[in-house]
DSSP file (Angstrom, degrees, kcal/mol; ACC not computed):
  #  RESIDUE AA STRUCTURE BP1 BP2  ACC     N-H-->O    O-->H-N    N-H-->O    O-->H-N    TCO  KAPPA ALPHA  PHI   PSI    X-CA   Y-CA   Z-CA
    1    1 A X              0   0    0      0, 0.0     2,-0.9     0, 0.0     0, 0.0   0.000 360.0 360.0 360.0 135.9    0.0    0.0    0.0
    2    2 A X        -     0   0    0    145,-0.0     3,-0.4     0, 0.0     2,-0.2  -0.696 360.0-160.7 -62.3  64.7    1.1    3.6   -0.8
    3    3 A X        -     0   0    0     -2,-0.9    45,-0.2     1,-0.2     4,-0.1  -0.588  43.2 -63.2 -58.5 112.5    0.9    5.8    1.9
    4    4 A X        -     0   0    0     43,-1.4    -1,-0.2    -2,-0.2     2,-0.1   0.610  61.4-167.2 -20.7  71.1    0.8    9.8    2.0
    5    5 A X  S    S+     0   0    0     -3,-0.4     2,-0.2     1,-0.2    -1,-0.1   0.358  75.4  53.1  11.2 -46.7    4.3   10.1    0.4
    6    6 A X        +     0   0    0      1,-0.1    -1,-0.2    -2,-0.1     3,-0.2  -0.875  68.4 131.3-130.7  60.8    5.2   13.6    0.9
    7    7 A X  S    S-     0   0    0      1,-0.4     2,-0.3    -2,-0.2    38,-0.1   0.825  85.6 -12.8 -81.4 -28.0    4.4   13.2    4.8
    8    8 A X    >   -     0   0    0     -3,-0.1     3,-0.6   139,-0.1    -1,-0.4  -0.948  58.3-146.8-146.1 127.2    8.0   14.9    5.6
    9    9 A X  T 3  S+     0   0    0     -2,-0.3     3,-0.1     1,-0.2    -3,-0.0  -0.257  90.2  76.2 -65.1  36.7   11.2   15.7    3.4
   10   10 A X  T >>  +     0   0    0     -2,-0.2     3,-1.4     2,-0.1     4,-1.3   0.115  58.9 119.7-124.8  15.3   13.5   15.2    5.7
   11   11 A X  T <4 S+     0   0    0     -3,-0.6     4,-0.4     1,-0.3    -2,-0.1   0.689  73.9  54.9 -30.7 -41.8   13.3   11.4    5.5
   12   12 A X  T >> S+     0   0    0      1,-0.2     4,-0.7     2,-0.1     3,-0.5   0.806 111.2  60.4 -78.2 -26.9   16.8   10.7    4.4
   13   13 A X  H <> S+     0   0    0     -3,-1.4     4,-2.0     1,-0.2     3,-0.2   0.859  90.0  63.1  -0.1 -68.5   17.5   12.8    7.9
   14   14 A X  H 3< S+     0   0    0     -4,-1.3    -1,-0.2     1,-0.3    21,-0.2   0.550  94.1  50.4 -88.3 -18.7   16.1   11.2    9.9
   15   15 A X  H X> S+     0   0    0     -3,-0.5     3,-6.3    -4,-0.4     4,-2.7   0.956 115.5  49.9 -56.8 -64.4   18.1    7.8    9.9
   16   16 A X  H 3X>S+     0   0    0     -4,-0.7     4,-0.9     1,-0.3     5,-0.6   0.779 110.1  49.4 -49.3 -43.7   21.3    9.9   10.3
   17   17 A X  I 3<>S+     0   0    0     -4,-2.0     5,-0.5     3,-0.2    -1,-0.3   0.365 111.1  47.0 -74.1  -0.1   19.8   11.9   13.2
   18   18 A X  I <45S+     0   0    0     -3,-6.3     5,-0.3    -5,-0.1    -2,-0.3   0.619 125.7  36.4-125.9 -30.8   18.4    8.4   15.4
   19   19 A X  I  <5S+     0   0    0     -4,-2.7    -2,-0.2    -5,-0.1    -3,-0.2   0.655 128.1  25.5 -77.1  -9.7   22.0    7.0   14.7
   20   20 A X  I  <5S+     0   0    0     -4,-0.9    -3,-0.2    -5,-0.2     3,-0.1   0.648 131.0  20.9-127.7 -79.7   24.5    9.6   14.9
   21   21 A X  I >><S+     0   0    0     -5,-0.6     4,-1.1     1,-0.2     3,-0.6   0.689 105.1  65.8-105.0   2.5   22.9   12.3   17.2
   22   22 A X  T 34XS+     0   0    0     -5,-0.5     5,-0.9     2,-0.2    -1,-0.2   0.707 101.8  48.2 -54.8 -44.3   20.4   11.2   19.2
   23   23 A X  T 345S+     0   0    0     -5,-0.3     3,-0.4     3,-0.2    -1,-0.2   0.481 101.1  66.8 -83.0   5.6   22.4    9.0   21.3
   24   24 A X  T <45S+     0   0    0     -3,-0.6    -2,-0.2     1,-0.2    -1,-0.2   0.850 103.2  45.2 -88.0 -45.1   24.9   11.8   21.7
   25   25 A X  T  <5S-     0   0    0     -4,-1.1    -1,-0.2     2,-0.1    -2,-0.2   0.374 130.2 -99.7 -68.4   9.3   22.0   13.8   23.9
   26   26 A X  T   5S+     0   0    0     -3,-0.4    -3,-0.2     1,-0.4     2,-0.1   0.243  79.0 139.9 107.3 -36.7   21.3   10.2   25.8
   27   27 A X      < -     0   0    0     -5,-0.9     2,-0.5    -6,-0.1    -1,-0.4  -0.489  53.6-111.1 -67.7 132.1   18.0    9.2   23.7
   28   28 A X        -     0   0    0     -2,-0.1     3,-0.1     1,-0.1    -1,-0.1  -0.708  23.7-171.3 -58.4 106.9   17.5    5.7   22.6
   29   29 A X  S    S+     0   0    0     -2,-0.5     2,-1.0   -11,-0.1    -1,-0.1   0.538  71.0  89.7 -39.4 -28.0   17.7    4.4   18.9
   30   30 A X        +     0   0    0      2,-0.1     2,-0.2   -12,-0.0    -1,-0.1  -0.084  62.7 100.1 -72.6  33.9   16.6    1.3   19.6
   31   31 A X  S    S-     0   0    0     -2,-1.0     2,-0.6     2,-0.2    -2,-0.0  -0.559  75.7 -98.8-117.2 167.7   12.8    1.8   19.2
   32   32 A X  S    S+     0   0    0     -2,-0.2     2,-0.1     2,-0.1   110,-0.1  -0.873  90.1  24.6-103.3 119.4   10.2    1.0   16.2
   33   33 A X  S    S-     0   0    0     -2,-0.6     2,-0.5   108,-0.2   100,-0.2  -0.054  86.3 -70.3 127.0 133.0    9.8    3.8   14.5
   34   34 A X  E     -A  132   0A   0     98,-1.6    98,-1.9    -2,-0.1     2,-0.9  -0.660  19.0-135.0-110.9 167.1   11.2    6.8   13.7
   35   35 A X  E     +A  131   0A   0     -2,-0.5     2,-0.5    96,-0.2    96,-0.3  -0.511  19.4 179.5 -79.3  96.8   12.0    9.9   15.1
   36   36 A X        -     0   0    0     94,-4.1     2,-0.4    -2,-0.9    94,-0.1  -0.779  20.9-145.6 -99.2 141.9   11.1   13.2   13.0
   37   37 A X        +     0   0    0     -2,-0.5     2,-0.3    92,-0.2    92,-0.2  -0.853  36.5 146.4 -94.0 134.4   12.2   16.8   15.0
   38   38 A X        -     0   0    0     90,-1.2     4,-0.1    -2,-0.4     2,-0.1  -0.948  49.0-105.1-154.3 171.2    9.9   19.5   14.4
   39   39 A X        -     0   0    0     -2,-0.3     2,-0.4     2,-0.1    61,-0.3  -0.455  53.1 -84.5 -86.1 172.5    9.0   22.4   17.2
   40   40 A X  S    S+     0   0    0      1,-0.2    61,-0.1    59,-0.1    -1,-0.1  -0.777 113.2  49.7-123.3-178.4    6.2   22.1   18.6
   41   41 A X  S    S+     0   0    0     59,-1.6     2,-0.3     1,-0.5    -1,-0.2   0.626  82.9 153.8  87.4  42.0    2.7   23.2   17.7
   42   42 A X        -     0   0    0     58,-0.5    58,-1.6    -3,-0.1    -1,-0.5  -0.816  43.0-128.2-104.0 142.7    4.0   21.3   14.2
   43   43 A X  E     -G   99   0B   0     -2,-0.3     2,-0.3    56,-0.2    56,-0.2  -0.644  25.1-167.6 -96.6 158.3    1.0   20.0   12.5
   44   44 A X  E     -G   98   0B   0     54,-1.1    53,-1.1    -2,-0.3    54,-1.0  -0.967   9.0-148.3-148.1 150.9    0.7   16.1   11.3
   45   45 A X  E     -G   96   0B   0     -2,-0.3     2,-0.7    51,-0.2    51,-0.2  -0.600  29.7 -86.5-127.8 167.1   -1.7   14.8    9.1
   46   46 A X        -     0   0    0     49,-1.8    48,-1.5    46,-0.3    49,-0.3  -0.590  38.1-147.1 -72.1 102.6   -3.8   10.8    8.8
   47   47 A X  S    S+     0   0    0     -2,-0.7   -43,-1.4    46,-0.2     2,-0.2   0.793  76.4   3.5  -5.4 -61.2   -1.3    9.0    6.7
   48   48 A X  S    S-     0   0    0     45,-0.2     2,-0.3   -45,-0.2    46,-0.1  -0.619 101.3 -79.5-136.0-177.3   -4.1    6.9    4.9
   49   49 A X  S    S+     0   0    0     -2,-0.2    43,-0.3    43,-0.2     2,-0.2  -0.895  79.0 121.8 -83.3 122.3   -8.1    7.2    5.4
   50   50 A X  E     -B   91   0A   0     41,-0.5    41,-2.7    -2,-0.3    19,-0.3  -0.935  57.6 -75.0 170.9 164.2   -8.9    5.4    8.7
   51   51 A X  E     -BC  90  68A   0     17,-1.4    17,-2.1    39,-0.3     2,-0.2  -0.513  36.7-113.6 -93.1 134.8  -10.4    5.4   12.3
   52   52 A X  E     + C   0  67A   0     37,-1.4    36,-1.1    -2,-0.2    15,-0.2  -0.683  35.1 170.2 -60.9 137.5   -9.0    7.0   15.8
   53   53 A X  E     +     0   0A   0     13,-1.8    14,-0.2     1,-0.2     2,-0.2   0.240  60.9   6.0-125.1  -2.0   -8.4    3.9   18.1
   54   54 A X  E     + C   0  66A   0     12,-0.8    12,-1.6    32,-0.1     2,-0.5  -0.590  38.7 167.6 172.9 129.8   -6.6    6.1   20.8
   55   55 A X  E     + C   0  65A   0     10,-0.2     2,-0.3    -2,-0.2    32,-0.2  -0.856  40.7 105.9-153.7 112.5   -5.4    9.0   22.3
   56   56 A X  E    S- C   0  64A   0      8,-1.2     8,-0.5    -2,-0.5     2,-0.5  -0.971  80.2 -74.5-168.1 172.7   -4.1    9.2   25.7
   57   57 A X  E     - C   0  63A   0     -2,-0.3     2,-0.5     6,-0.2     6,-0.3  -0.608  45.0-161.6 -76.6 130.3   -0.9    9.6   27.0
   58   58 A X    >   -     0   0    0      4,-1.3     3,-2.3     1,-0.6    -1,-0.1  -0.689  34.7-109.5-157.3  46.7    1.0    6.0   26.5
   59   59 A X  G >  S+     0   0    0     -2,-0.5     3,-3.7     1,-0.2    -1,-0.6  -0.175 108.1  15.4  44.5-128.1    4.3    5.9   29.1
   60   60 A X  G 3  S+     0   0    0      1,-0.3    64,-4.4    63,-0.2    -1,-0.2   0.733 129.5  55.7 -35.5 -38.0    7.7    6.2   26.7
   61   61 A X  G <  S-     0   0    0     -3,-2.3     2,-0.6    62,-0.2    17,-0.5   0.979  93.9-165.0 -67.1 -50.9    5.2    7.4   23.6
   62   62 A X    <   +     0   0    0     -3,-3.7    -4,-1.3    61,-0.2     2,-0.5  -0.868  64.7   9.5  81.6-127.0    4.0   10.4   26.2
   63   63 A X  E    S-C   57   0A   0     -2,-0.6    16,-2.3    -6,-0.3     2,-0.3  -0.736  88.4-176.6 -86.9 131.1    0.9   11.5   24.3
   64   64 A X  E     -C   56   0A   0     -8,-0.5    -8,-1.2    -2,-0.5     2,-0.4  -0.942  23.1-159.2-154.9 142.1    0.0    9.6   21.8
   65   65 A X  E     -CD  55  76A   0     11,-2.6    11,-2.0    -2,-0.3     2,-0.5  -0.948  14.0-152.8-121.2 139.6   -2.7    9.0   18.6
   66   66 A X  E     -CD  54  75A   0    -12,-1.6   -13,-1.8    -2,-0.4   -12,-0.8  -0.891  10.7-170.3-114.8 160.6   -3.6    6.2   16.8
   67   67 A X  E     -CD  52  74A   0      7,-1.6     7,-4.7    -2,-0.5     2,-0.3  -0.962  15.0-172.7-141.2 125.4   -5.0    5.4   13.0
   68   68 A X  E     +CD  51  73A   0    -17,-2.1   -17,-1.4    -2,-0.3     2,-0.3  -0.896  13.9 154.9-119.6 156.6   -6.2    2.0   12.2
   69   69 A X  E >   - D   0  72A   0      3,-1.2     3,-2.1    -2,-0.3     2,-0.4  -0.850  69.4 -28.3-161.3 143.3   -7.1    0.8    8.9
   70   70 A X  T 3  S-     0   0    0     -2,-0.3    -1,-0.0     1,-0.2    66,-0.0  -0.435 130.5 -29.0  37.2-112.2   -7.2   -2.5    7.5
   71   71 A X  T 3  S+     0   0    0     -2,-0.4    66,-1.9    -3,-0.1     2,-0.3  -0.363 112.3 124.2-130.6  52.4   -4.2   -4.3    9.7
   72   72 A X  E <   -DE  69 136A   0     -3,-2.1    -3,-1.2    64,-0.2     2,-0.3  -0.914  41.1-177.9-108.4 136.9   -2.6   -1.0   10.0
   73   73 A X  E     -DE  68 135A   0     62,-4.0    62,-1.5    -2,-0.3     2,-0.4  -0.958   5.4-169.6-124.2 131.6   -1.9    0.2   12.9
   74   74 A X  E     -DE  67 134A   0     -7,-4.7    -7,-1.6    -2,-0.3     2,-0.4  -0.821   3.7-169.5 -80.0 135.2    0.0    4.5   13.2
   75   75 A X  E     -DE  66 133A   0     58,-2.5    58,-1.8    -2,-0.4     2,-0.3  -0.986   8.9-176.9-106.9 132.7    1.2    5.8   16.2
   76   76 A X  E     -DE  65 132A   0    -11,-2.0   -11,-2.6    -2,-0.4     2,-0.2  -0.946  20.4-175.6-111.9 149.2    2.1    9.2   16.4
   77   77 A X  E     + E   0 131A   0     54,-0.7    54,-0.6    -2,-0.3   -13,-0.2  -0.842  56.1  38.6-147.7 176.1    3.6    9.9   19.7
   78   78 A X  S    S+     0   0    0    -17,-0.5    23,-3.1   -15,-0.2    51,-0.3   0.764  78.4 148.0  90.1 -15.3    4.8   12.6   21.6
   79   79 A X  B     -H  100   0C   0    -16,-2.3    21,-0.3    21,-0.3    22,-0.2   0.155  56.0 -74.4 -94.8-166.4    1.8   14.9   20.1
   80   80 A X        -     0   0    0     19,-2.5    21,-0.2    21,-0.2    -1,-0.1  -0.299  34.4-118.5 -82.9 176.4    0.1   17.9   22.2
   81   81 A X  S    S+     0   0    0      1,-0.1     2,-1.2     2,-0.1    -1,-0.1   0.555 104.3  82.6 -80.9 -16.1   -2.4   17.2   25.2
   82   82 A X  S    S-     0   0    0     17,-0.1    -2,-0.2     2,-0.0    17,-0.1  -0.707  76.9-159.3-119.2  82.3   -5.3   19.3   22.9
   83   83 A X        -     0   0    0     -2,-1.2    15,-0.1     1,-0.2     3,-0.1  -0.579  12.1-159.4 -71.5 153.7   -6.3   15.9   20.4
   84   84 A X  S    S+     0   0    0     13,-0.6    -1,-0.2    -2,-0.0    14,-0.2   0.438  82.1  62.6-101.9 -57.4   -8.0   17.6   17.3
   85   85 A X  S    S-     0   0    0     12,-0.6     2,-0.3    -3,-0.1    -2,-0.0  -0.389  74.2-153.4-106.4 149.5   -9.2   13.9   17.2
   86   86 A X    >   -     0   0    0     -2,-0.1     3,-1.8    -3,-0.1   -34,-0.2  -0.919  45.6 -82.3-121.0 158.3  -11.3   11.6   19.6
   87   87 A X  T 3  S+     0   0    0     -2,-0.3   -34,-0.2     1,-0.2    -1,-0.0  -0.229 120.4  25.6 -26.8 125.7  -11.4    7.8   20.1
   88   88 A X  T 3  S+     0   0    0    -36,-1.1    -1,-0.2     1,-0.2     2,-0.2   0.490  79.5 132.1  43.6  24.5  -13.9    7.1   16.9
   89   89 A X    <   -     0   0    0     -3,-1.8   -37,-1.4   -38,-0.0     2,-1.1  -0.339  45.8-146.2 -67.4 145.9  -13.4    9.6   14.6
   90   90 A X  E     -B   51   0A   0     -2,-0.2   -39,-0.3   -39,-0.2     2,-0.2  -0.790  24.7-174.9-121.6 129.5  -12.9    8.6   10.9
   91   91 A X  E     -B   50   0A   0    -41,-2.7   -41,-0.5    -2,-1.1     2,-0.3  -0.480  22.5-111.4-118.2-167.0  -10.7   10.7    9.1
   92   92 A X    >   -     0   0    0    -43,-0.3     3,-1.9    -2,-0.2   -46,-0.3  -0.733  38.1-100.8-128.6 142.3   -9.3   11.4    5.5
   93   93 A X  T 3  S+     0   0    0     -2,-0.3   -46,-0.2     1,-0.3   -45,-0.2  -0.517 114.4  26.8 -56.7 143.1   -5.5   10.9    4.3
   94   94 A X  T 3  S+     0   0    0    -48,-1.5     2,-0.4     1,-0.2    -1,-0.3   0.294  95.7 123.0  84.1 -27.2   -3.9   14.1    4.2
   95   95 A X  S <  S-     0   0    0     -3,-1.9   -49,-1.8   -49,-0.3     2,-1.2  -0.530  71.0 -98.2 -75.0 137.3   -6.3   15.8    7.0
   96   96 A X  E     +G   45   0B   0     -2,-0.4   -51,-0.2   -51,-0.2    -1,-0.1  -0.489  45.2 165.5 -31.3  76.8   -4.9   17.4   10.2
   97   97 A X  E     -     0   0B   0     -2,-1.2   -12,-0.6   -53,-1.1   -13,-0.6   0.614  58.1 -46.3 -98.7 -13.3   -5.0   15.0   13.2
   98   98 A X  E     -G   44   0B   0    -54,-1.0   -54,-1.1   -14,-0.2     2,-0.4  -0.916  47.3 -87.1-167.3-147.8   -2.7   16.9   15.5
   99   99 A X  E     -G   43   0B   0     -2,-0.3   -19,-2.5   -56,-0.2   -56,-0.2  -0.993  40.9-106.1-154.7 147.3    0.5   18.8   16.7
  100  100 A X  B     -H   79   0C   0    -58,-1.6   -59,-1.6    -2,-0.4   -58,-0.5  -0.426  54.1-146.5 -53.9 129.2    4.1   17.7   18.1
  101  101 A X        -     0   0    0    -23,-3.1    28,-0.4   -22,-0.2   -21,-0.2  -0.763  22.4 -65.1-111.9-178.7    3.3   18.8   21.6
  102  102 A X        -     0   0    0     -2,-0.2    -1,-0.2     1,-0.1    27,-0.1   0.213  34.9-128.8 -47.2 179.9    5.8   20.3   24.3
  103  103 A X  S    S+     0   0    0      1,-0.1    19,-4.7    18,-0.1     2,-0.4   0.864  91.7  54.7 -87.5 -39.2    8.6   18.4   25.7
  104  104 A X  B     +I  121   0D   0     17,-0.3     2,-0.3    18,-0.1    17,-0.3  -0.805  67.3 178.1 -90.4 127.4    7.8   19.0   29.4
  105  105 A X        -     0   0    0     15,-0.6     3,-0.4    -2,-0.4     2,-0.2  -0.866  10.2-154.4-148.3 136.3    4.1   18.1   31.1
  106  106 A X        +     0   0    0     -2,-0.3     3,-0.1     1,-0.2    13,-0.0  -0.585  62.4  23.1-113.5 166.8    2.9   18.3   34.0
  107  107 A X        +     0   0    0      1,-0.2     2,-0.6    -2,-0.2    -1,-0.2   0.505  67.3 148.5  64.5  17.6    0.3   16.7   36.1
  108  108 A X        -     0   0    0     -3,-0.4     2,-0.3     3,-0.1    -1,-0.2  -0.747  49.1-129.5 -92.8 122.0    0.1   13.2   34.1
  109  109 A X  S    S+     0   0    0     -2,-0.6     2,-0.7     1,-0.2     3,-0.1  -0.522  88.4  11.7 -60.8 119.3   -0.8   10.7   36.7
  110  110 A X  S    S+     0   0    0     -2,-0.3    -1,-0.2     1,-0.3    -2,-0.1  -0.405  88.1 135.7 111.1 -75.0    1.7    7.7   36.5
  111  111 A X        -     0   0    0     -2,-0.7    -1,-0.3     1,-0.2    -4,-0.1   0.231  29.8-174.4 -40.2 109.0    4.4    9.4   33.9
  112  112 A X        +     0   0    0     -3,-0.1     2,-0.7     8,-0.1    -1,-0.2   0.383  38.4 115.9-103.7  21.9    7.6    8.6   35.2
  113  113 A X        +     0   0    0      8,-0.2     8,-4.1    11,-0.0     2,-0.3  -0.740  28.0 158.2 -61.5  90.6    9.8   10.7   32.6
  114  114 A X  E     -J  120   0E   0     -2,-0.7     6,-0.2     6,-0.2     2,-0.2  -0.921  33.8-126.8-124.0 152.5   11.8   13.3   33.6
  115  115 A X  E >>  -J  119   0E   0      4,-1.4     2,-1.7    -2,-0.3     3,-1.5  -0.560  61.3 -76.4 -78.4 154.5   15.2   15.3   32.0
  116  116 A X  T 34 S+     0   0    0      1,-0.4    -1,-0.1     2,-0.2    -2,-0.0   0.249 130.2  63.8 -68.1  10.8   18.2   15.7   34.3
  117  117 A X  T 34 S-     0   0    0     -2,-1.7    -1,-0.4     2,-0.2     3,-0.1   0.363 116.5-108.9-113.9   0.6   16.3   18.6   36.2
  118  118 A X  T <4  +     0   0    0     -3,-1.5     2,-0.5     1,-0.2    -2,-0.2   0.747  67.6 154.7  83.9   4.8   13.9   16.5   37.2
  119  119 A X  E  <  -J  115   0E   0     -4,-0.8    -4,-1.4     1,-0.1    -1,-0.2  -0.794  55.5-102.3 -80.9 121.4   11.0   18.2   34.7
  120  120 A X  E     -J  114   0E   0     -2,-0.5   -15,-0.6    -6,-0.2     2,-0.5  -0.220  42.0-155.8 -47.5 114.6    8.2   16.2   33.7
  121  121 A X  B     -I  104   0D   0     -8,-4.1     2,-2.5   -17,-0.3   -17,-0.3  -0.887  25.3-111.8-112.2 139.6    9.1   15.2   30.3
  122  122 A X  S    S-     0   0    0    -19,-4.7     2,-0.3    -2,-0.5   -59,-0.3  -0.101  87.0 -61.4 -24.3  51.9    6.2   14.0   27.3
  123  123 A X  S    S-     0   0    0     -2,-2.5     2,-0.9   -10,-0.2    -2,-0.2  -0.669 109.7 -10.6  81.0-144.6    7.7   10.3   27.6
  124  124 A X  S    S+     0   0    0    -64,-4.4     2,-0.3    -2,-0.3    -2,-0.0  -0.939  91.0 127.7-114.5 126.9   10.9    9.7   26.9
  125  125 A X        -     0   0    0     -2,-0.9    -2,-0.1   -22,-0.1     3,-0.1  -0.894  46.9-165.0-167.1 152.4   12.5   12.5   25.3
  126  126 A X  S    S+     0   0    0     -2,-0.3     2,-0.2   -11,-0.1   -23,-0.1   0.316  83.2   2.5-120.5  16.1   14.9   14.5   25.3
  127  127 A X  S    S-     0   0    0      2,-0.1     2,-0.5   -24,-0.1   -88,-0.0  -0.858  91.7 -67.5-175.5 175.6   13.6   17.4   22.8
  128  128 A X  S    S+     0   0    0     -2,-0.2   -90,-1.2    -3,-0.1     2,-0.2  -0.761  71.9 124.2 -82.6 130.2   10.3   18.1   20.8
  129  129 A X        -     0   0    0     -2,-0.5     2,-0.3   -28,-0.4   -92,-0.2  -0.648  54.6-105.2 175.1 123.4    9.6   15.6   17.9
  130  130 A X        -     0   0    0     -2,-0.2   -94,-4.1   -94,-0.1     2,-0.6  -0.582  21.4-153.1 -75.8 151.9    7.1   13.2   16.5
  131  131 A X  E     -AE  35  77A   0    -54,-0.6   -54,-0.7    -2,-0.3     2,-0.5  -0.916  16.9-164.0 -81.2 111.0    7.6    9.7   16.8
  132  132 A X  E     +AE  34  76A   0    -98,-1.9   -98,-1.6    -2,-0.6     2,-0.5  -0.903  10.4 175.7-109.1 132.4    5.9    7.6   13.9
  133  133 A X  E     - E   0  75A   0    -58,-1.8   -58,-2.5    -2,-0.5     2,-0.3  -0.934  14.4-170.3-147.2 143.5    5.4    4.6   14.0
  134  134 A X  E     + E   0  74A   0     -2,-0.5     7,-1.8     7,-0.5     2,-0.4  -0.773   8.0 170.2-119.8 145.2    3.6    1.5   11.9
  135  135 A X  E     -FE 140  73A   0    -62,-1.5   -62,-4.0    -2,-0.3     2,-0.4  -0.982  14.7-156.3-143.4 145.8    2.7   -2.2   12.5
  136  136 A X  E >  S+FE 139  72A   0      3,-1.6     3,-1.2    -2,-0.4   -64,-0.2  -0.994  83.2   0.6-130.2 146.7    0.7   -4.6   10.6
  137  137 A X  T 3  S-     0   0    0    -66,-1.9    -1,-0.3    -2,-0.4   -65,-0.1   0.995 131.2 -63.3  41.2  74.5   -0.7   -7.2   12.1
  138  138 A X  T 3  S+     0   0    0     -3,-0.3     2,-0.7     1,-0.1    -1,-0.3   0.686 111.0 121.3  37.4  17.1    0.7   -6.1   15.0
  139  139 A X  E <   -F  136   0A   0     -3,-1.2    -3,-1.6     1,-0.0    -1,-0.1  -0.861  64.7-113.8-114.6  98.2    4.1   -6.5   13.6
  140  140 A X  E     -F  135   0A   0     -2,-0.7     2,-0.3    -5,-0.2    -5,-0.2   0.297  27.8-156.6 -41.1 144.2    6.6   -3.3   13.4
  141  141 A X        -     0   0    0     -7,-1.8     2,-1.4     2,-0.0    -7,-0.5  -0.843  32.5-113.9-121.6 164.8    8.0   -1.5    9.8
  142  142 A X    >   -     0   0    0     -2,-0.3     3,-1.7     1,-0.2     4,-0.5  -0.687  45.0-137.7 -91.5  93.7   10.8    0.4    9.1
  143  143 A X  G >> S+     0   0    0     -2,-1.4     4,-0.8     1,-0.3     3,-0.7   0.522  97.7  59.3 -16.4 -30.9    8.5    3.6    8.3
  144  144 A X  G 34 S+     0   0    0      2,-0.2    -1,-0.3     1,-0.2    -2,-0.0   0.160  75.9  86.7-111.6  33.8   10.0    4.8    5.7
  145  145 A X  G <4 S+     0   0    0     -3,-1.7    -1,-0.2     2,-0.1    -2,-0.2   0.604  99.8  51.3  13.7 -67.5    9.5    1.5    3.8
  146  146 A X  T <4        0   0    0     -3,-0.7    -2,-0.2    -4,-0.5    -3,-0.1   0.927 360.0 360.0 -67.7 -44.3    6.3    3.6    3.1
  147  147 A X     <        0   0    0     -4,-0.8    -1,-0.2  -145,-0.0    -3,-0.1   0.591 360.0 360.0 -93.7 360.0    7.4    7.2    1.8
């Protein structure tokens, strides 16, 4: 399947940035998925046409949305506290479903992430950024597979 395409142009980036400098601030590589930086209050839009199955805040992901279709599943993670989307919305490929949210929040019951100051961090991070990430049949892909 062919998925949005043109979700980001920094694709060839982004390998270089979860191997190179990302473990140089301390952040793990070792995750499904990859890591895109953008500031936040960054928009990101529904890959493919396809249902909300979740948005709440998801430990390491921090805040987090998902798009199912067919035996796809997205995560985008990371995102703002203020979902655009609810649990059973169906949305359109190409539509807005959220924004990169801050790095630090506070008052999530249960998050035990914090940066070396002790600041409540959106998961684990060390910066602002979405995380994307795909399985089918429950089974992870190298995202950019797709684009």
């Amino acid at each position: 399947m062919d998925l949005f395409g043109r979700f980001l142009d920094i694709q060839k980036l982004v390998p270089i940035l979860e191997k190179e400098f990302l473990p140089l601030l301390g952040a793990s590589s070792s995750h499904s998925g990859i890591d895109i930086p953008a500031p936040e209050g960054t928009k990101f839009i529904a890959v493919a046409d396809g249902e909300i199955t979740f948005t709440q805040f998801l430990g390491a992901g921090g805040y987090t949305i998902t798009l199912s279709f067919d035996n796809y599943k997205v995560t985008y993670c990371h995102c703002s506290p203020n979902y655009i989307v609810k649990v059973g919305d169906i949305v359109k490929q190409g539509q807005v479903i959220g924004y990169v949210g801050p790095q630090y929040v506070y008052g999530v019951k249960g998050n035990q992430y914090t940066d070396s100051s002790g600041k409540p961090t959106n998961g684990a991070t060390t910066g602002t950024h979405l995380h994307l990430g795909i399985r089918i049949n429950n089974m992870y892909q190298n995202p950019l597979d797709f684009f």
